[in-house]
C-alpha positions in Angstrom: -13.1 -129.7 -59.5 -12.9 -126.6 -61.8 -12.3 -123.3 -60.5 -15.1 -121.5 -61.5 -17.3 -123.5 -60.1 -20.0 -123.3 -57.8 -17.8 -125.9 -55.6 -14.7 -123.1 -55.7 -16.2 -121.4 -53.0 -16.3 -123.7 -50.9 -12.5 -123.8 -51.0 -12.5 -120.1 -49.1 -14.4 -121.7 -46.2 -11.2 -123.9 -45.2 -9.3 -123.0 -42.4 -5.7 -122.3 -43.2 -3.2 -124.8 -43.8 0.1 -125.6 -42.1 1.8 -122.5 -44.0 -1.2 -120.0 -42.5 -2.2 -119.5 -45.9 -5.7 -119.3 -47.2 -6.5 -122.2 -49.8 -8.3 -119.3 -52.9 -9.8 -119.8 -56.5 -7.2 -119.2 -59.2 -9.5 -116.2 -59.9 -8.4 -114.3 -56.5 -4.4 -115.3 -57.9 -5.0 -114.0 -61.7 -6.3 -110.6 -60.2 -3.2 -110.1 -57.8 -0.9 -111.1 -60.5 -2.8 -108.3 -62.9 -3.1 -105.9 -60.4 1.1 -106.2 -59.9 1.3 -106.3 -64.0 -0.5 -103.0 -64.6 0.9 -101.3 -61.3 4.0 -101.5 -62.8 2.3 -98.7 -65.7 0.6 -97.1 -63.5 1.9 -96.6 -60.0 -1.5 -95.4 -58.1 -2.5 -98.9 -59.0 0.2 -100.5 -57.2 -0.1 -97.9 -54.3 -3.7 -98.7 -53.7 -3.5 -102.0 -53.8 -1.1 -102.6 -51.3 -2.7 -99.9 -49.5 -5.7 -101.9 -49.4 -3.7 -105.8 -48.3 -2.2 -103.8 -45.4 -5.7 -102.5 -44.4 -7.3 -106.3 -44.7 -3.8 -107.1 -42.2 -4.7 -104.6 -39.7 -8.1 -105.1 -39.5 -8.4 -109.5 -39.4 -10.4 -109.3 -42.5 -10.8 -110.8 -45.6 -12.6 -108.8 -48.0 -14.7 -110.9 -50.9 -16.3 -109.0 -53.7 -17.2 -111.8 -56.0 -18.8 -113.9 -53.1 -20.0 -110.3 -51.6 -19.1 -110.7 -48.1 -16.4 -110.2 -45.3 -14.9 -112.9 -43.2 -13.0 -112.8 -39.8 -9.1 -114.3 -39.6 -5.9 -113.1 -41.7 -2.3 -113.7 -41.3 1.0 -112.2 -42.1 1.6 -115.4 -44.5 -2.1 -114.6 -46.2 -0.9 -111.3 -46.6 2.5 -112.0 -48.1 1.0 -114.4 -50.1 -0.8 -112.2 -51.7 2.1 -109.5 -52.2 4.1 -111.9 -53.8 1.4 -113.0 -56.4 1.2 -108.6 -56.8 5.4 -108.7 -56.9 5.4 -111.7 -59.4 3.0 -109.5 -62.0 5.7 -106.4 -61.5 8.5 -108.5 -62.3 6.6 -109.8 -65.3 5.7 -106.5 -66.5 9.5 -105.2 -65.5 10.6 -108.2 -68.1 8.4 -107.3 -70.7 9.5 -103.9 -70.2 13.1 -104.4 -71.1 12.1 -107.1 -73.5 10.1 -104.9 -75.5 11.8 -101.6 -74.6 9.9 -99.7 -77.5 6.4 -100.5 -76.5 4.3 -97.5 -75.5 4.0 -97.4 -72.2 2.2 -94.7 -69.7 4.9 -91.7 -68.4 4.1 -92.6 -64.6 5.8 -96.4 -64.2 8.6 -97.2 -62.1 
């Protein structure tokens, strides 16, 4: 079964599994990672973003713009899931940062 297919959305309709974690395209995991990546350049990014995961918390929702709709049911591991995909593309971006040390980057990172 691909990812993008029609079929991949099916996979958001399952309950959690054992670990309280919602089974998600590799789509919803690229953008989190990204979304960590480029927050590392540009801070507002970052502060939105997480902003935004602890809003979903609070509230028991899931937010779906690709599928355009909202769903009832999160959980703290959903939500940490989710930060760690985010924390993974900021330690990525940290890497190439020190790699690369002379690569233009924005004045308001880390």
């Amino acid at each position: 079964m691909s990812y993008f297919s029609e079929e991949s959305n099916a996979i958001i309709d399952k309950p959690p599994n054992e670990f309280g974690v919602y089974k998600k395209p590799f789509q919803y995991v690229f953008i989190h990672f990204s979304v960590g990546f480029f927050s590392f350049y540009y801070l507002w990014i970052g502060v939105l973003f997480i902003i935004y995961q602890l809003a979903q918390f609070c509230l028991n929702k899931r937010f779906f713009f690709f599928q355009g709709r909202i769903e009832e049911g999160n959980s703290f591991l959903h939500t940490f899931s989710k930060l760690f995909e985010f924390f993974c593309g900021v330690l990525v971006a940290w890497i190439v940062h020190l790699v690369f040390p002379k690569f233009k980057l924005p004045k308001d990172r880390f």
